[in-house]
C-alpha positions in Angstrom: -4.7 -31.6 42.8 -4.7 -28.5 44.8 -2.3 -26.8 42.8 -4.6 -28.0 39.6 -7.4 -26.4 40.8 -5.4 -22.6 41.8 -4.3 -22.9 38.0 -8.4 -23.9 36.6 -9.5 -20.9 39.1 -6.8 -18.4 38.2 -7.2 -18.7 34.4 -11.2 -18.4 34.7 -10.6 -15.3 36.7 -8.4 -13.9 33.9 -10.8 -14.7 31.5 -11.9 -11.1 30.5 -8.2 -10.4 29.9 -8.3 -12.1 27.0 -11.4 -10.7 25.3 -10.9 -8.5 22.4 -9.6 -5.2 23.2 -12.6 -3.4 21.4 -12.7 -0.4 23.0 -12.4 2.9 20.5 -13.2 4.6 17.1 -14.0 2.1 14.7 -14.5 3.3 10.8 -15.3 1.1 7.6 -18.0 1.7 4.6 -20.9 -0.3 3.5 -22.7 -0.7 0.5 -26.2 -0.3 0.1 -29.2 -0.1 -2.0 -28.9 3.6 -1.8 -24.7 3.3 -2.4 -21.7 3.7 0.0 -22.7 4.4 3.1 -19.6 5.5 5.7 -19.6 4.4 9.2 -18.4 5.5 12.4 -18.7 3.3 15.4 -17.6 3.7 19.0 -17.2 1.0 21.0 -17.2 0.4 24.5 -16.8 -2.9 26.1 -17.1 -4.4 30.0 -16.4 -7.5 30.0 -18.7 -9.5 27.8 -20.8 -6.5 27.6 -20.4 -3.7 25.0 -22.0 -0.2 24.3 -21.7 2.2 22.1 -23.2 3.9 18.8 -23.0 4.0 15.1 -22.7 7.0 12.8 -23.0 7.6 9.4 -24.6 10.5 7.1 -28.3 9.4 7.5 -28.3 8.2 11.5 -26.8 8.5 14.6 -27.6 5.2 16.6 -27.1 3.8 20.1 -25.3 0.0 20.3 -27.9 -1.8 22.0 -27.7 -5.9 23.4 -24.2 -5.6 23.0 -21.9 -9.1 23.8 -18.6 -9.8 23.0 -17.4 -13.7 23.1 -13.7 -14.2 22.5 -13.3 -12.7 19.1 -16.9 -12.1 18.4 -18.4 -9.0 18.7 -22.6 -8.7 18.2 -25.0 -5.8 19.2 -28.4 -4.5 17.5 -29.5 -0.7 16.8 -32.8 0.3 16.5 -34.5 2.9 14.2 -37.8 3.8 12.4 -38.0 1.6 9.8 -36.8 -1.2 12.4 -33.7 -3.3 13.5 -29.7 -3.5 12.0 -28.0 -6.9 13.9 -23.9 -6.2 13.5 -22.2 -9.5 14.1 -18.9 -10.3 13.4 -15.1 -10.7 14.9 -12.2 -8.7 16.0 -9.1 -10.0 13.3 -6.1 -7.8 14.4 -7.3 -3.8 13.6 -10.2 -4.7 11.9 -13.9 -5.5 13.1 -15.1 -8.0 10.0 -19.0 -7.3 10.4 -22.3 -8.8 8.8 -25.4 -6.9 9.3 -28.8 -8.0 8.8 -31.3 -5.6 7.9 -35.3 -5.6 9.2 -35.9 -7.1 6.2 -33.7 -10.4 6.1 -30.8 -8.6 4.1 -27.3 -9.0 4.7 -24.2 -6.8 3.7 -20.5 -7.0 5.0 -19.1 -4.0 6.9 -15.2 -3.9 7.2 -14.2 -1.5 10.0 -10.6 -0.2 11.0 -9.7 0.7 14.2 -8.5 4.8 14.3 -6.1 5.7 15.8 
């Protein structure tokens, strides 16, 4: 039983080893009422926490309410004209992302990690 319970502790310990190694230059385009819109986003994780901001010709935001859960990867930015959620998973190189505008709208952002 004891040597159960070292095994139960030891893997919960190690947990945040096996998040998703998110940290980096992340780069994928979007489209948008307006047309393509390119994407730059550096990430930052700690633990389940991430930070980071997002780039592309029209704005430069910071990664706010960042988590990261296994795979998944979620954080908000904030602008003028209101809120962008990205929420989506790490699947090998790529971020798969859907982001919800202020407005209920939703368009997929594929991301590539640079390297």
């Amino acid at each position: 039983m004891k040597t159960y319970l070292a095994v139960v502790v030891l893997l919960l310990a190690s947990g945040a080893a096996w998040a998703a190694d998110l940290d980096g230059i992340w780069k994928g385009t979007m489209e948008t009422p307006m047309g393509a819109m390119e994407n730059t986003i550096t990430l930052q994780a700690s633990g389940e926490t991430l930070t980071g901001m997002v780039k592309t010709d029209m704005f430069e935001a910071k990664a706010e309410k960042g988590a990261i859960k296994g795979d998944k990867v979620s954080f908000v930015i904030s602008m003028d004209f209101g809120t962008l959620t990205y929420e989506g998973a790490l699947v090998g190189d790529e971020l798969k992302f859907k982001v919800t505008g202020p407005d209920g709208s939703t368009t997929e952002l594929n991301c590539k990690r640079q390297k």
